[in-house]
C-alpha positions, -999 to 999 in steps of 0.1 A, spaced: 509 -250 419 543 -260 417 572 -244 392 543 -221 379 554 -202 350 537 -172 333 516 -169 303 493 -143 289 465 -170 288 466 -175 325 457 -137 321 432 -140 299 421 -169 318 418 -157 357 420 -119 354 392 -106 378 382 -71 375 364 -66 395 378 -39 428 358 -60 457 386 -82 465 389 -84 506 364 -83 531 333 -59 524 312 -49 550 286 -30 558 245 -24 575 239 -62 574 262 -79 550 298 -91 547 314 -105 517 348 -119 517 364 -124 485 403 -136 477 421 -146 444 435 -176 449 439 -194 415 458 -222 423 439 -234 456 424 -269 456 405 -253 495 403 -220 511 391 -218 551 381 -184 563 392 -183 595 377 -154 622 389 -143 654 374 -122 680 405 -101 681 442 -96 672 460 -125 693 433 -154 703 424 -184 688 402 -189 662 366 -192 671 351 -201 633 366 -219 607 343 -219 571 353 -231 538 350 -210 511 333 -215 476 349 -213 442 333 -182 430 352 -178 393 380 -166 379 405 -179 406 381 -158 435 371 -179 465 341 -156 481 322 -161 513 290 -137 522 273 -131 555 242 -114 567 260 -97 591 278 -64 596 316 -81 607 333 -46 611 360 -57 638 362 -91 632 400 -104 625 402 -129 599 428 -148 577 426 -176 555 443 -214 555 449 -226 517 455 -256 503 470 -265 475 479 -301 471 495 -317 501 509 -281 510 491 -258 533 498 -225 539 485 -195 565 478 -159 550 470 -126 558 444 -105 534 469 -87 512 432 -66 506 427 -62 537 420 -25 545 428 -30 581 447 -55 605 462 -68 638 495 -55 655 521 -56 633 500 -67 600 498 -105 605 460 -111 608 434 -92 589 404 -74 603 368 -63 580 362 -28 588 329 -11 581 351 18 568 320 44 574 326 36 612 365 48 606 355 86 594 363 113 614 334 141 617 330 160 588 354 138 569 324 131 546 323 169 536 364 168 535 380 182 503 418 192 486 422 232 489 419 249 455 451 243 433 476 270 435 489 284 406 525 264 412 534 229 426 554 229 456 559 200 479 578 192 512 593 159 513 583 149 550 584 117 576 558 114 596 577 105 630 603 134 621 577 158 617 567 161 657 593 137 676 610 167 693 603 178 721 604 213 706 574 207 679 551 220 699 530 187 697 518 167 730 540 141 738 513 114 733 511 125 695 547 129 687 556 108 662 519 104 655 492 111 632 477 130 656 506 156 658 487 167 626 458 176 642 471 206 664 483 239 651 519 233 670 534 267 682 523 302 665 544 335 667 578 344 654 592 309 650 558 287 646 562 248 646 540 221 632 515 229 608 513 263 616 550 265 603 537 244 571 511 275 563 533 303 570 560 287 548 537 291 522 541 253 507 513 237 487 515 196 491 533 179 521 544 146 504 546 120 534 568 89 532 550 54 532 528 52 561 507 20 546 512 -12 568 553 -15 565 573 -41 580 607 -45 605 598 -24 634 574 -39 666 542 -17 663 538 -24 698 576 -14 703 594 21 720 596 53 701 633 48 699 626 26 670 625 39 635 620 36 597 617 55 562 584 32 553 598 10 523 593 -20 534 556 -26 525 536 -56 542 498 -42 537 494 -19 510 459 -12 521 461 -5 557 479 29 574 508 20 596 502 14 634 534 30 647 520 61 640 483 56 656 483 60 692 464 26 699 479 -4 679 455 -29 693 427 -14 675 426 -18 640 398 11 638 422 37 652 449 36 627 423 44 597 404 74 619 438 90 629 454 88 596 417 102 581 420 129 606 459 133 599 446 143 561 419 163 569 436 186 591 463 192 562 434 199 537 424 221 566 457 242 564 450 248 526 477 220 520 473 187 494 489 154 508 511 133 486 514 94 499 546 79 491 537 37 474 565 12 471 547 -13 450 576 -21 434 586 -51 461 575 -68 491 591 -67 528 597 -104 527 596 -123 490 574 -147 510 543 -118 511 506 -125 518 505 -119 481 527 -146 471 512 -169 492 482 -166 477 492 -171 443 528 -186 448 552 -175 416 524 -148 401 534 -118 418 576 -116 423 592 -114 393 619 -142 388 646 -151 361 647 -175 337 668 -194 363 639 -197 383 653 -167 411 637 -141 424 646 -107 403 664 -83 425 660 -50 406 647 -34 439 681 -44 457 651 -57 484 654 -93 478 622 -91 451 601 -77 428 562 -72 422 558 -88 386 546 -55 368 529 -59 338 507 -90 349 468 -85 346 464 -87 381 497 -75 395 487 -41 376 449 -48 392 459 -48 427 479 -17 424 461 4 398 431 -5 423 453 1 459 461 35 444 423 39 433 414 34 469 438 54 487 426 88 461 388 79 473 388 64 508 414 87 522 410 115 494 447 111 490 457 142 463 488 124 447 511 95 445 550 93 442 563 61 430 594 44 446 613 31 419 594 34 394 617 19 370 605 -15 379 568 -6 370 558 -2 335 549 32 313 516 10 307 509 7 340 515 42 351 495 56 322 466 36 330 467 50 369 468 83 352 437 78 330 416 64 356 425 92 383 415 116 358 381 98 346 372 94 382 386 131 400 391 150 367 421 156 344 451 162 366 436 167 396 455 140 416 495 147 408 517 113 400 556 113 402 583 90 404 616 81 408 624 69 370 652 42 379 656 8 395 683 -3 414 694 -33 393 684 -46 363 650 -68 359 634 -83 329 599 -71 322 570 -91 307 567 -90 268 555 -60 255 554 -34 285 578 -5 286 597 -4 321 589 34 335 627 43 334 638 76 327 647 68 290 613 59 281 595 95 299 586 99 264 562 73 268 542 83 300 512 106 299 525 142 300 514 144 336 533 121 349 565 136 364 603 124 373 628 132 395 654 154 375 687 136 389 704 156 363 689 191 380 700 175 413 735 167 407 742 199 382 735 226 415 755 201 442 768 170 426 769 136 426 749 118 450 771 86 451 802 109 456 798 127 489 829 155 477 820 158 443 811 191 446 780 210 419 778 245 405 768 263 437 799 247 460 832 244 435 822 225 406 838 233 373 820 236 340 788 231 346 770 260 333 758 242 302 742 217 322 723 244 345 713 265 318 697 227 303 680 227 338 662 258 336 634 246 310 634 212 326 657 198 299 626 202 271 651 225 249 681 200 250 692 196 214 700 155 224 698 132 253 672 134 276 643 153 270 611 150 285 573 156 268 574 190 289 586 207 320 557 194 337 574 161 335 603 173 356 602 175 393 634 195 405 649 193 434 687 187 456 677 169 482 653 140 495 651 114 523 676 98 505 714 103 507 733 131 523 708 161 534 718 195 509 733 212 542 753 180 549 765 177 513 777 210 511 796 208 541 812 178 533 826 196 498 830 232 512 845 222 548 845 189 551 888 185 566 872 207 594 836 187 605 846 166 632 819 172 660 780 164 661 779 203 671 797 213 638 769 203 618 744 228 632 766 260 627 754 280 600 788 288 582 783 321 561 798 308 530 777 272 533 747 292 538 748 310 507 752 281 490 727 265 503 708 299 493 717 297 456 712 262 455 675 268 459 672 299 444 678 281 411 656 254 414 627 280 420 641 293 387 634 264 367 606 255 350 589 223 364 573 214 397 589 224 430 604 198 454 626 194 483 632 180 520 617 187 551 641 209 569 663 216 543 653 255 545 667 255 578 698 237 572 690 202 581 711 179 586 718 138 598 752 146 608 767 130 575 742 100 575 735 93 544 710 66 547 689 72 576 664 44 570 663 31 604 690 52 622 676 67 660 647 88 656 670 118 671 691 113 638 662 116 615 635 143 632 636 177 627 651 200 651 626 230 654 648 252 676 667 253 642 641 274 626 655 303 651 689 297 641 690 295 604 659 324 609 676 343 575 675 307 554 641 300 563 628 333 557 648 328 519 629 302 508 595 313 518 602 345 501 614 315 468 587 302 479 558 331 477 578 343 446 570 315 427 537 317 428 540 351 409 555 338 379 536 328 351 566 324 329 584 298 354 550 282 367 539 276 329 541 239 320 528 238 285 555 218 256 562 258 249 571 268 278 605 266 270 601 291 246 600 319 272 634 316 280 656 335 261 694 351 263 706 325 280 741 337 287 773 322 303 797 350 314 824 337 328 832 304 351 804 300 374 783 334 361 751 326 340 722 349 328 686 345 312 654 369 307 619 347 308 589 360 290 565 361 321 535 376 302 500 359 316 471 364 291 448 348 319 456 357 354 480 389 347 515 394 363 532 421 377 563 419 355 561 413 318 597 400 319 620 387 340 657 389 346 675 362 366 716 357 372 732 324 392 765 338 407 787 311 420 820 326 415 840 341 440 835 378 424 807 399 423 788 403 386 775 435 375 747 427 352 736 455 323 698 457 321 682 464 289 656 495 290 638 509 319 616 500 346 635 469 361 633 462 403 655 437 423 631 406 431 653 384 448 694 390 459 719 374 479 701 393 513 665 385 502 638 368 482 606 382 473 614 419 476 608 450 458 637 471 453 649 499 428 675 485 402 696 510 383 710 504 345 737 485 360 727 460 392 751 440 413 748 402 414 770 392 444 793 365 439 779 330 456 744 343 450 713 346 427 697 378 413 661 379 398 645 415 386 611 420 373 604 450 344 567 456 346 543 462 317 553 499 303 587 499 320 568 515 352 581 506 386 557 514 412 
């Protein structure tokens, strides 16, 4: 249809609800079913493979709705298919954009009987038991096991595979065995649906964050270990998951349904001008800075993904969802993925974040709420955000690499962290979310500089001039690094931060690593040894977390707990946190916690008996005596518990 332009009754006209769309197969049946509204004929064509010709060519019947369907008393599971559409004198060749797998490199479909893809026991598979506290590890599937130092097989590094074995036990463990003993709860992996710029068929030199989405419903072959086989990439990624739920860890799938790889997507060319947004002009909307944007807010633009994500929670028994800019979807939208998680898994079970901005403006469809950071007032309470403002308050500004934060020479900015600490919910204006629970904090992601990079760049950046430089662990860059997470595993909200960044990762001042070498990007696991204090820090932060009722509480009062919030001097800041627990019990009734980043130590005056050091500049999660008067060392944190009665054990 030419110059097609957008109206609610085309909605109410050719919505289809149904969540069948794509090629169904099973014990002796196939359906195949697309939405093509606009499509005067659509030809099913099947192949016996990825690359040959086709050997049938079958019209399709109008079926309703805009869905063309074709059934077939046969079990198809590994047939390739895709479909020839025309639409006046223009006819155009598409892929299934719900197809659940496909060719080499995503440009012909293939039915799959998915009960054939499950690995054994998968049937049985199920999330571990929900700790008491939420904390994830931003990771890359390719940087997870690409050195030669994981521990992995060199077949499955870079692989799903290199999931599936324990990598290297004992002092310094690697691969998932270093996952358990860090003592994390969800690994959040970055896109590793069917994404689009690198040859699947190609060297492991290539490389690429994920965000460049072709099939939404399909895993990514780079990372199987046999591209040709459509089967292979759904059993390995099935087993990838299973072996994580294995480990006691939840997996988070990182979704870019916000734009396409190329503006011209199987999805366009099904229903050219429905699904990328344009202008009034007639252009394609660029608020992804991508080139386009999926049309948000459209019956069945909001179908296909409240439905993608449906099917990635059952078929792969994904545990939650982060949203690439999520500023370009709608609160409606989001809210709706929300409710239908919950009716079908039960309330809050799957966890759904997002990053609540957009990279340019783009105008929404009457009547939806873009899911922007202003309008977090408008999302279900579960539904959390990146806290930018948490981010850039501890090391500063993203988009100025020696703007430096609190922890590394930043000036007047204890306001700002004290906001931080109850996840901005006791802000008397601005920004202020439903609840901490809203609030994903964090300083560092697979975006921009990594922390360690950032802090070297403020703190000694006239003297990093060699690759080698960046892998030193300066004593005053680590104990910023230290502080920096030790008070974002003081604030209230959920837990969050890179892969690597407890061992002082770095990209060697890359700050956008999207498809820089491999050996930019993976992590180095001999680091583990040499940053041995950082990384015993943070699982100390990490193990100490989960012992906190009063900082793992994400009720609307949580808040409320914090109290005598105290700012000292430059850079010296105090609180005490109610952390009573009328359900499970807690060792301390109350908690004491000091950020030090001054260049003098702070001696802190404790009120009453019974209080013992939790967490210093040496250590975190220990148990040590504290006197009346305790030292909080400059460049550091301090956290002491007082148990019930004032007895310390």
């Amino acid at each position: 249809m030419k110059n097609f332009c957008y109206s609610r009754e085309f909605d109410w006209e050719y919505e289809y609800k149904g969540s069948d769309l794509g090629a169904v197969c099973g014990e002796g049946h196939t359906c195949f079913k697309l939405w093509a509204p606009f499509a005067d004929e659509v030809e099913l064509c099947l192949y016996p493979d990825g690359e040959s010709d086709a050997d049938r060519r079958l019209a399709m019947k109008i079926a309703g709705k805009g869905v063309w369907q074709l059934d077939f008393a046969e079990n198809l599971h590994g047939t390739y298919y895709d479909y020839r559409i025309r639409t006046g004198k223009k006819t155009v060749r598409t892929a299934d954009p719900y197809a659940r797998s496909c060719c080499c490199n995503g440009a012909r479909s293939m039915a799959v009987d998915l009960r054939l893809t499950d690995p054994e026991g998968f049937g049985e598979d199920k999330a571990p038991e929900k700790d008491r506290e939420t904390v994830i590890y931003e990771l890359h599937i390719k940087d997870f096991s690409y050195d030669p130092n994981s521990g992995v097989p060199e077949a499955y590094r870079g692989k799903y595979k290199a999931f599936t074995v324990p990598g290297e036990s004992g002092e310094y463990p690697t691969g998932v065995e270093y996952l358990k003993k860090l003592g994390v709860t969800h690994v959040h992996l970055l896109p590793f649906f069917d994404f689009g710029w690198l040859d699947e068929a190609g060297g492991q030199e290539q490389f690429n964050w994920g965000y460049d989405p072709v099939n939404y419903n399909v895993p990514e072959g780079s990372f199987a270990t046999d591209v040709t086989d459509g089967t292979v990439r759904i059993r390995e990624c099935k087993e990838m998951i299973q072996s994580l739920h294995r480990a006691g860890i939840r997996v988070i799938m990182d979704v870019v349904y916000n734009h396409t790889h190329e503006a011209d997507s199987w999805l366009e060319r099904t229903a050219p001008g429905y699904f990328n947004r344009r202008l009034k002009s007639g252009k394609l909307s660029d608020g992804s800075a991508c080139g386009n944007d999926i049309a948000a807010g459209r019956a069945m633009v909001d179908n296909y993904i409240a439905n993608s994500v449906m099917y990635w929670a059952t078929e792969y028994h994904i545990d939650g969802f982060r949203f690439d800019l999520m500023g370009l979807l709608t609160t409606e939208l989001m809210n709706r993925i929300q409710r239908e998680l919950d009716e079908k898994f039960g309330t809050g079970e799957k966890l759904l974040y997002g990053e609540p901005w957009r990279a340019k403006e783009s105008p929404m469809e009457a009547g939806t709420h873009a899911a922007l950071k202003d309008n977090v007032g408008l999302l279900d309470e579960k539904i959390a955000v990146f806290s930018d403002d948490t981010r850039d308050a501890i090391k500063g500004n993203v988009f100025f690499a020696r703007e430096p934060g609190f922890v590394n020479g930043g000036t007047r900015l204890e306001e700002r962290i004290l906001g931080a600490v109850t996840g901005w919910c006791t802000q008397p204006e601005g920004f202020r979310p439903r609840s901490c629970r809203q609030i994903v904090n964090y300083v560092s992601a697979h975006d921009n500089f990594t922390l360690w990079d950032k802090l070297l760049l403020t703190m000694r950046g006239e003297e990093i001039e060699k690759k080698k430089e960046y892998l030193v662990p300066y004593e005053d860059v680590l104990a910023a690094n230290k502080l920096a997470a030790f008070i974002y595993f003081t604030c209230q909200g959920h837990v969050f931060f890179q892969a690597g960044e407890e061992f002082g990762r770095t990209k060697f001042g890359d700050e956008n690593s999207y498809r820089s070498a491999p050996e930019v990007n993976m992590l180095r696991w001999k680091q583990t040894e040499v940053f041995e204090e950082l990384v015993e820090y943070y699982r100390g932060l990490i193990a100490l977390r989960k012992k906190m009722p009063g900082l793992c509480d994400k009720s609307p009062e949580a808040g409320s707990r914090v109290s005598g919030q105290k700012i000292h001097r430059h850079g010296v800041i105090s609180f005490f946190v109610d952390n009573r627990d009328s359900h499970d019990g807690s060792e301390w009734e109350q908690l004491y916690v000091a950020y030090n980043a001054s260049d003098a130590d702070y001696v802190a005056e404790l009120p009453g008996e019974g209080w013992e050091v939790l967490a210093d500049a040496g250590t975190a999660n220990c148990r040590k005596p504290a006197g009346e008067k305790t030292t909080a060392e400059a460049h550091s944190g301090l956290m002491l518990g007082r148990r019930a009665g004032g007895a310390v054990k």
